[in-house]
C-alpha angles and dihedrals in degrees: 000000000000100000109235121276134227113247116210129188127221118301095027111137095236147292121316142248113279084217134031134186109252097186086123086066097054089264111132081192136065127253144215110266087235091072091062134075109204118200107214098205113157100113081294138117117273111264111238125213129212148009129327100274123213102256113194115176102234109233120233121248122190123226130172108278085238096069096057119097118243122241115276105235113182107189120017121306079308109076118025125164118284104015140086117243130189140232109201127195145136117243124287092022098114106260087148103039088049085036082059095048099047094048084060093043085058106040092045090043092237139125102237099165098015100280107115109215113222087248139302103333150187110255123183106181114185119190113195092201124041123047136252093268090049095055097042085055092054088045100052101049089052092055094042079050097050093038093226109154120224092252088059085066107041120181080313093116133070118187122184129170120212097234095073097026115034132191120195106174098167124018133180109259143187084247086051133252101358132182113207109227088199084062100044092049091046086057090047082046084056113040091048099044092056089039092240122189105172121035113185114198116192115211111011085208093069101059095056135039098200125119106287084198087056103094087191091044091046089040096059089036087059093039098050084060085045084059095046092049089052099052088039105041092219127121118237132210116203106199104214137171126232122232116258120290110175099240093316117133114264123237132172100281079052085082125101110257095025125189099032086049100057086035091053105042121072090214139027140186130181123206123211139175111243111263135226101257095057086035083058094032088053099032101250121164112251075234093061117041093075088071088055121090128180118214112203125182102240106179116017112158097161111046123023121277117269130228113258119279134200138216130188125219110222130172121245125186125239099202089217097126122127139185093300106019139051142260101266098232101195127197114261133193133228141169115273126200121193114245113262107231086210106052113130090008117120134187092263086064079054097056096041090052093043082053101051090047099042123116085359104095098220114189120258085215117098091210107055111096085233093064111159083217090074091064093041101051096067094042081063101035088255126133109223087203093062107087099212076057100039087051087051088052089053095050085038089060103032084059090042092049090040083062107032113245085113122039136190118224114179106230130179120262130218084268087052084246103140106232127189103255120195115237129170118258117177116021113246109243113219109189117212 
């Protein structure tokens, strides 16, 4: 049989090669040209591969919605059967620490971090930068922390590092951006050998040397894991970092590669530390915010967006220390709520603060001597000169004047400057 050809559009330089060195795949041999997928991205068309293929438009045939199957979703509205998904942060924030923690939610069946897993799964994470002591490390604190026994796991999870077991899908060439196909059907061989549902892959740039700042390059690399994720049925994570921002909040144009990364994946979430305003605006210790990070769902077309969640990285020890070295103590990650500035507080603190301001035309600005703030904090056992309280009084009287049972009228000062004053609104109704 004619081997297939490669098919060029006008203004290619010319045919390729029928062989090509794949030493930057891993292959000490050369393989047939039909095993590649070269990218042709120089301000050039795409080069195509293979013979003219029989294509027949499928006709649409209603059935009653009923009867369709719903969307396997494994682990949340993040990871579902037969698509790629992405994990976006910037560097230091904790991916592998929270990748970790989800492999173990999934493989023990438990919600560790508020994500409930769809049962007890198969879990290969793979991890292109630390090795395999380090991620057993990681591993086995979390599991000390989470308390989750290792019958809980089974044979259920799979963990590889990079550095003894590589993956290179796509590589740069001399031919330009290329995806291996070897590569991409030993993933599919192993995936389905071991019955995977879930690959983790942390971080995406490991498992590919191609331009990150190449969209058609970052497109077929995600898409080659796409493909992966539809012969399998499994859902894949790639683990990726986003490009600097100079303390600005990440989002999902942050990563690198942008575009062809968010118009490639299915699902998105993208991972912050928690900033200084909402550190100030909760009360949270300088000390302290660091160790917050916010999880949002940053590209979700088939389920409805979810509100923000948070997780919080802690140390566990590993009480492996012996005569001349330490105990390992290894970052962990939990579930974090916000603080709720009303908790505890009742409508009759309502009523008792809306008596002590009215008809005295406190001031709404935290920094005038006359806060209203200062006369509110005792009334609720709270210390207007402490800043996590203070932050609490802000959030207490931004809800109250949202809803009206506070309200804010400019009136003039002894200078004629006309200053927001706090007055009550609506009475406060405290039922017996």
């Amino acid at each position: 049989m004619t081997p297939p050809e490669w098919m060029f559009q006008p203004g290619d330089p010319g045919p390729m090669p029928d062989h090509r060195d794949y030493g930057d795949f891993g292959f000490d041999h050369p393989a047939p040209a039909s095993n590649v997928l070269p990218l042709r991205t120089n301000n050039g068309p795409r080069v195509i591969l293979g013979e003219a293929a029989s294509i027949n438009p499928r006709p649409f045939t209603f059935r009653p919605a009923s009867d369709l199957p719903p969307r396997e979703w494994l682990y949340g509205h993040h990871l579902i059967r037969q698509y790629a998904s992405a994990t976006i942060a910037p560097g230091g924030v904790g991916k592998t620490t929270l990748t970790v923690t989800d492999a173990l939610a999934m493989a023990s069946g438990r919600s560790l971090i508020g994500q409930k897993p769809h049962g007890a799964l198969r879990v290969w994470l793979w991890n292109g930068e630390d090795p395999t002591d380090e991620l057993e490390r990681r591993a086995i604190a979390a599991m000390k922390f989470h308390c989750i026994r290792p019958d809980e796991i089974g044979d259920r999870l799979f963990i590889d590092s990079g550095r003894d077991q590589p993956i290179k899908i796509g590589a740069n060439t001399p031919n330009g951006p290329t995806v291996a196909m070897p590569v991409v059907d030993a993933l599919i061989e192993a995936i389905r050998s071991r019955r995977i549902d879930v690959l983790i892959v942390d971080p995406f740039v490991s498992v590919h040397s191609m331009p990150e700042n190449d969209n058609g390059a970052m497109d077929a690399a995600v898409k080659a894991f796409a493909l992966v994720a539809d012969r399998t049925e499994c859902a894949i994570d790639l683990v990726h970092h986003s490009r600097k921002l100079n303390g600005a909040d990440a989002d999902i144009d942050a990563a690198r590669g942008g575009s062809a990364i968010a118009g490639a994946v299915r699902a998105a979430r993208v991972l912050n530390v928690m900033n200084k305003d909402t550190a100030e605006a909760l009360g949270i210790p300088a000390d302290e915010r660091r160790s917050l990070v916010r999880v949002d769902d940053a590209k979700s077309n088939l389920a409805p967006a979810s509100s923000a969640r948070w997780f919080r990285l802690a140390s566990q020890s590993l009480g492996n220390g012996t005569a001349d070295r330490p105990e390992d103590f290894v970052a962990v990650a939990e579930a974090w709520t916000p603080p709720d500035a009303f908790d505890g507080i009742t409508t009759a603190d309502l009523l008792k603060v809306q008596h002590a301001v009215d008809g005295k035309a406190l001031r709404e600005n935290a920094q005038a001597n006359d806060w209203a703030g200062h006369v509110i904090a005792p009334l609720l056992g709270l210390n207007s000169q402490d800043k996590a309280d203070r932050a609490r009084i802000k959030q207490l009287m931004r809800t109250w004047i949202a809803t009206g049972a506070l309200q804010v009228e400019r009136l003039p000062d002894d200078k004629g400057h006309s200053r927001p004053s706090i007055f009550v609104g609506e009475w406060a109704v405290v039922n017996d």
